[in-house]
Structure formats: C-alpha cells, structure tokens
C-alpha positions in Angstrom: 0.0 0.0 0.0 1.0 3.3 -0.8 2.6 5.1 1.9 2.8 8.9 2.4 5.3 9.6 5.4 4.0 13.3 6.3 6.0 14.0 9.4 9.9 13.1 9.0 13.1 15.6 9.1 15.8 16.7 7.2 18.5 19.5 6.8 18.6 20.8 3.5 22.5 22.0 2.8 22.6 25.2 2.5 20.5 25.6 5.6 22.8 22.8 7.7 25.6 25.4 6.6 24.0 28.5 7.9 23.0 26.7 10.7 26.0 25.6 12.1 27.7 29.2 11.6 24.8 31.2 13.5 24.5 28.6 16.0 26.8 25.8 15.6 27.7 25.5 19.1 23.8 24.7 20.2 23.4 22.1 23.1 20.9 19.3 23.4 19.0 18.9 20.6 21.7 20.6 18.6 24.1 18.0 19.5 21.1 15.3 18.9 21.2 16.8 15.0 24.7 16.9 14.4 25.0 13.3 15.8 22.5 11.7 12.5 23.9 11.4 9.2 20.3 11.2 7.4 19.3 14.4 8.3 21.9 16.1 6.1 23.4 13.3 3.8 20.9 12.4 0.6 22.2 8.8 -0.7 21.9 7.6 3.3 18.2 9.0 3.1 17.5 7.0 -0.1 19.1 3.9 1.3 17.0 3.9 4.0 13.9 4.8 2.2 14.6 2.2 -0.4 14.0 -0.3 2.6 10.6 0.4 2.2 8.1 -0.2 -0.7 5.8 2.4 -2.5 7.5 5.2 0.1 7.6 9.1 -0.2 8.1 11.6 2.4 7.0 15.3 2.9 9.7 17.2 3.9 10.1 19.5 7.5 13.1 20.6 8.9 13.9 19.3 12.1 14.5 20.9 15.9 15.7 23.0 16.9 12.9 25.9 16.4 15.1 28.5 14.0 13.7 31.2 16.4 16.0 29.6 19.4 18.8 29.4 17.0 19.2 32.9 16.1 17.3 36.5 17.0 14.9 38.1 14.6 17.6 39.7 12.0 19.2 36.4 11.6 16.2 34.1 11.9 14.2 35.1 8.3 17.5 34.4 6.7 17.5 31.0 8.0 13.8 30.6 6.9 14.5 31.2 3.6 17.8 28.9 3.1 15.4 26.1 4.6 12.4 26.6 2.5 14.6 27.2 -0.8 16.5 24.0 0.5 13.6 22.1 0.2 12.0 23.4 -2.4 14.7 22.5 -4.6 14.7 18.9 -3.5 11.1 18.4 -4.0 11.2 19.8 -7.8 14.6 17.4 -8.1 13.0 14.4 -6.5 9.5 14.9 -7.1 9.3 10.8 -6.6 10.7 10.7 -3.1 9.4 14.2 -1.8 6.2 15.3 -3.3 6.2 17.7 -0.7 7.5 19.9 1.6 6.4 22.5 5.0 7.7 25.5 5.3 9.6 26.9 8.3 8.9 30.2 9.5 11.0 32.7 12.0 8.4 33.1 14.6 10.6 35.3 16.1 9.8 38.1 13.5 6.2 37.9 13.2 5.9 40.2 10.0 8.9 38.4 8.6 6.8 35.0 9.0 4.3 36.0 7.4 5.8 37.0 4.1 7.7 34.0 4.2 4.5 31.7 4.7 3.7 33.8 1.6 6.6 33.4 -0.3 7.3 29.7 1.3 3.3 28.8 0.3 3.0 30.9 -2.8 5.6 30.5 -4.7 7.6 27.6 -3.2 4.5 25.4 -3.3 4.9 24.3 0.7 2.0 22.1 1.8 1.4 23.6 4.6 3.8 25.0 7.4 5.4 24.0 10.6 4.9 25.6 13.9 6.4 24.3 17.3 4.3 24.7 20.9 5.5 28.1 21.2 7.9 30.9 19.5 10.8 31.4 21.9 8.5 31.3 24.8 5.8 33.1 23.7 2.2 31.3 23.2 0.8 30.7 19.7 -2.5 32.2 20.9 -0.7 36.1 21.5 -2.4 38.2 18.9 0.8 39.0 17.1 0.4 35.3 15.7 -3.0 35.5 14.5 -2.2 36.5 11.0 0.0 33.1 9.8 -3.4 31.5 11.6 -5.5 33.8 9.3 -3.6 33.2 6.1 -3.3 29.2 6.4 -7.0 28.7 7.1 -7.3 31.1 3.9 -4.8 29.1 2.2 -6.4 26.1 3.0 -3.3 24.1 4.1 -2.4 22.5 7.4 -0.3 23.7 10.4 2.5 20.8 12.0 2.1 21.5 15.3 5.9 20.2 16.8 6.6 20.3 20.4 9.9 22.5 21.9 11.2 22.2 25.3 14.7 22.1 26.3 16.5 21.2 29.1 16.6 24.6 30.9 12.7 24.1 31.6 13.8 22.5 35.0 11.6 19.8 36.6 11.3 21.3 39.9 11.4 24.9 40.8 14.2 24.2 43.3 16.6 23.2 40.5 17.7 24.7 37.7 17.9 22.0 34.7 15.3 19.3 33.7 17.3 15.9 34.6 17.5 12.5 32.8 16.3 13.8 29.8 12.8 14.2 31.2 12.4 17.5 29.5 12.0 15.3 26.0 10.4 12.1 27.3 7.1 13.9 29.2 8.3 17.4 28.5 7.2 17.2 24.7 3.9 15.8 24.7 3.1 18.4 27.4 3.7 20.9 25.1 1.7 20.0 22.8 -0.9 19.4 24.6 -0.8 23.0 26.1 -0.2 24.3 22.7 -3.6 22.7 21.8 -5.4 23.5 24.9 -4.4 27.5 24.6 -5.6 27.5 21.0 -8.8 26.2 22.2 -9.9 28.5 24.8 -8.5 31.2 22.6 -11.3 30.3 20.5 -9.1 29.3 17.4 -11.6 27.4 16.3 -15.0 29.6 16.7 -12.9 32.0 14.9 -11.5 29.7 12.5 -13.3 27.0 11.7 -12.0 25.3 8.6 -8.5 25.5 10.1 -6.2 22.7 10.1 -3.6 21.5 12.5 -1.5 18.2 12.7 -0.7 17.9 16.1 2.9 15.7 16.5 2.9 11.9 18.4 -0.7 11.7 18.1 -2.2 14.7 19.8 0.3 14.4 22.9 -1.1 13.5 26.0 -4.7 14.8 24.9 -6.2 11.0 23.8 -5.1 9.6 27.2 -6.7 12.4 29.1 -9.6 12.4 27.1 -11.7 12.2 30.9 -10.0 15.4 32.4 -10.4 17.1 29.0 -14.0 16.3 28.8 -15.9 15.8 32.0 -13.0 17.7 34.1 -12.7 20.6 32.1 -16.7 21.1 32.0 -15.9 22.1 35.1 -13.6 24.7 34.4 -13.6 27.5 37.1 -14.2 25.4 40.0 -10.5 25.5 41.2 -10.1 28.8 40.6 -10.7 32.0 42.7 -8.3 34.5 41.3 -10.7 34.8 38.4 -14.1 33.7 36.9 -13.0 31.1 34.5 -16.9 30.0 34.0 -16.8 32.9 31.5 -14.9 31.2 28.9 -17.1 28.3 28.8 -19.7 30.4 28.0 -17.4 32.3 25.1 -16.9 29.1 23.7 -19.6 27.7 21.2 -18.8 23.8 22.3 -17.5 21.5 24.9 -13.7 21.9 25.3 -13.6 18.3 24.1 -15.2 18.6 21.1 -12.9 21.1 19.6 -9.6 18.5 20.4 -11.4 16.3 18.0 -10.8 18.9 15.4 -7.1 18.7 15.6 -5.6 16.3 12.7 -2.9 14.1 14.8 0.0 12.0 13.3 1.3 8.3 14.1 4.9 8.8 15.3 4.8 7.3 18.6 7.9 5.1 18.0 6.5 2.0 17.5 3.7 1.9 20.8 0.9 -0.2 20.0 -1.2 1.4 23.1 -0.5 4.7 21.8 -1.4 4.4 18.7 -4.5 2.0 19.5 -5.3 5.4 21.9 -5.2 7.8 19.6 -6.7 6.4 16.9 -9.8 5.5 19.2 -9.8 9.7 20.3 -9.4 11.1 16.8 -10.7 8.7 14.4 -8.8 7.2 11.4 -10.3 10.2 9.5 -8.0 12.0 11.1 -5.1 10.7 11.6 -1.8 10.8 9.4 1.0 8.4 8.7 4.2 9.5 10.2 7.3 8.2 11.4 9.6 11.2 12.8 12.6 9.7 11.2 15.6 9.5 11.3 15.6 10.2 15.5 15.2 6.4 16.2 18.1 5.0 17.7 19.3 3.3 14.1 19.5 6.8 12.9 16.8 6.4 10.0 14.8 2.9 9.9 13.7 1.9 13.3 11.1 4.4 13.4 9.4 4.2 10.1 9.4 -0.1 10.4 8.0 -0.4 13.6 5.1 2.5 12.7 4.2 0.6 9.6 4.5 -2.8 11.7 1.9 -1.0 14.5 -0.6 -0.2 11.9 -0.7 -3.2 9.7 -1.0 -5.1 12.8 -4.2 -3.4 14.4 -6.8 -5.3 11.8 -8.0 -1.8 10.6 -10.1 -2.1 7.9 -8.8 -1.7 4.4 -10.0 1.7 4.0 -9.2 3.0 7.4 -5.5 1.7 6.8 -5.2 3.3 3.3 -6.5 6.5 4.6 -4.2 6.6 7.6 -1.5 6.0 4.8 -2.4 8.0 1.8 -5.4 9.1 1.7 -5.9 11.8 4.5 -2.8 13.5 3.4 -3.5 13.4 0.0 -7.0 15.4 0.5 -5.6 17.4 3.7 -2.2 18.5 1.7 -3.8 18.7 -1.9 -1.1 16.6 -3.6 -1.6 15.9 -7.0 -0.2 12.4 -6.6 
C-alpha cells in the first residue's frame, strides 16, 4: 500500500551550513542533529527509504525551532535557506518528496508572514510548521494570529511540533530538567498546552476550517480524554483568582469537542497502546502516517518499520489503513499524486 510519510526531518545543505555558523555551538537537541547522518546526507536518506516499498516523504526541517537558534535579523535568513532548500529537492525528487512545510521565524512575526507567503505561494509548501510556542511566547498572542489567518485562507495544514529544552527544570528548586525528562514527558506536554491554549482562545469559533497536525498523536490529549472532557466542564471550580466560568460560556462547544478537530499524526515510536489510543480519540479520518525519522536509535529505519508494523498489525479495515496512509494526506495536503 502506498505510503505517504507526512512527518519526518531533514536539513537541506545550504540551511545545515547556515545553521551551524549562527549557531553551531547549540546544546541538546543541537548535538542530537549533528549526531545523525540522514538528516543532512541524501544517498543515506535514499538507502533507508529504499528499505521500504511504495515510500515518499513530505519534507520538514527538524529541531531546533530556528527562532531559538538565532534572533529576529538572523532568523528570516535561516527561513528562507530552509524553504529554498527544500524546495529545490522536492522539484529534483519529485518521486521521493512530493512535498515539503515550510519553516517560518516566529521570532519576527511580520517576517513569518511574508515567508509563509513566499514559502506557500511560490515555493509550493504544503502547509507549514509551527512548534508549541515561539521562543516562549504562546501561539494564541495576537501578534500570531495573522499566519493562523492566512493558512486557514490558504487552505493548508499547520504541523504543530513540540519544543522544550533542558533549561525548563523539573522542579522549581533546581535549575535544569534531569534524565532527559524535558524530551520524554516534557514534549507531549507541550503539545498538549499548545492545543489547549488554541482552544480557549477560540481558534476554532474563529477559524473553523482551520487545520492543525498535532505531532505523536495529539500528545497527552487521547489519554486524558476524561480530564479534557468531564474535568474541564468544570472549568472554574478550582479557581478563585478569576471567573473562568466565562470562557465556557465564550466558547460555542464543549472543550472536548474542539480536540477532535485537531488532525494528529502516528509517530509514537512503534507503541501499540499509543497508537490503539489515539486512533480511538481522533478517528482514522484524522489521523496521518508519520514516522519522525531519522531520530530512532538506528539513525533512520527503526522508526518508520515499527510504525508501519503497529498499523498493519491493528486489523484496521482496508480503507481506514489506506486512509491513515495516503489518503488523508492526499485530501488534507492537496497533492496531485
């Protein structure tokens, strides 16, 4: 069956280049990316994707957020080498990449939004990639509201990619997250506060054809789907220091019902109860073949074998499997083939 791998990362060149002289000394997941040949070397890319029949990937760069990497009159030029840089190898590989999303510098909001412009426009990006917040700053602050705007008028999907790092301590009483923790439970929570402050922003009241891929299969949000729904119909009852009640009445539905709206991908590294989870919250209708390669620990494979091996395994039926595969990025991305 044909396989559209929607979520996976690479380095274009010229962007790897730039990269690593306006930030090459970049800890954590900066070493992680310097450490994984794929993301930068084309024949290792095709040898691994050559493992795999009927395979094609759409193209994202990978952590970490450009907007951490440099300031706001470095970042747009970083933007740019990345969505030229994949560009080019979709129109020279049109076979292997039939796609690509742009990057934007989300630490220059005007800047962003010429290049989603330029990136969608004229580069032919398939949608564009955010992470769970822009240097710190929350997607819902109105100075984001415009690249929100122009995708829903675009009609093209948001990645929604979690970013935490290991200064986000653990505890309040030290002063680094330990043991990696910042990664393992640090990035689903992300995105799922990423998705919960789009929510009560009223993204969706505002926006309502717009689409968003949330990364690992919505985060923590399928688990939780009871405090999501029955706790936060509650929403204001722990609170004194304001009247939270008033944004239930704001809203036009249950909190829960606009999580369903979120797209959601499959890269969960290979968990069957994961992805059994978050198929049963979203619905195959909505959810997205993706593998996150190459950050498995063979560096390119692992990842994208033991996703497929999850999903053939499930006994979905044949036209829930091909549109977890192909189908719903085919309609959601508006590829041609």
């Amino acid at each position: 069956m044909h396989k559209i791998d929607i979520y996976n990362h690479i380095f274009p060149k010229s962007y790897f280049n730039l990269m690593d002289e306006v930030a090459g000394n970049f800890k954590d997941m900066g070493k992680r990316v310097r450490d994984i040949p794929m993301l930068v070397d084309l024949d290792e890319r095709f040898r691994v994707m050559d493992l795999f029949d009927d395979y094609v990937q759409i193209l994202s760069l990978a952590s970490p957020p450009i907007e951490v990497l440099a300031g706001p009159d470095r970042s747009p030029d970083l933007a740019r080498a990345a969505n030229d840089g994949m560009a080019e190898l979709c129109a020279k590989h049109p076979d292997r990449f039939p796609g690509f999303t742009a990057s934007l510098p989300m630490n220059a909001p005007d800047a962003a939004l010429a290049e989603l412009q330029r990136a969608v426009g004229e580069l032919g990006a398939r949608g564009v990639q955010m992470f769970s917040h822009a240097a710190g700053k929350p997607l819902d602050e109105p100075e984001f509201a415009a690249l929100f705007d122009a995708m829903a008028e675009h009609d093209l999907p948001i990645w929604l990619h979690p970013a935490r790092g290991a200064g986000f301590s653990d505890y309040p009483t030290e002063d680094k997250s330990k043991y990696e923790i910042w990664w393992t439970f640090g990035w689903p929570y992300e995105t799922s506060v990423a998705m919960s402050r789009l929510v009560f922003a009223g993204l969706f009241d505002r926006l309502p054809n717009i689409k968003i891929i949330t990364h690992h299969l919505g985060g923590m949000i399928p688990y939780f789907e009871g405090r999501v729904g029955p706790g936060w119909d509650q929403l204001g009852s722990r609170t004194t220091s304001e009247d939270l009640t008033l944004v239930l009445k704001r809203l036009k539905r249950r909190p829960l019902d606009y999580f369903h709206d979120f797209y959601a991908d499959t890269a969960v590294f290979g968990s069957v109860a994961a992805t059994k989870c978050g198929l049963d919250f979203f619905g195959a209708e909505k959810v997205i073949f993706a593998s996150d390669a190459p950050f498995d620990p063979e560096k390119g494979p692992m990842f994208i074998r033991e996703t497929i091996k999850v999903l053939d395994g499930l006994g979905l039926p044949d036209a829930d499997l091909a549109a977890i595969y192909h189908g719903n990025a085919r309609k959601l991305l508006k590829l041609k083939n």
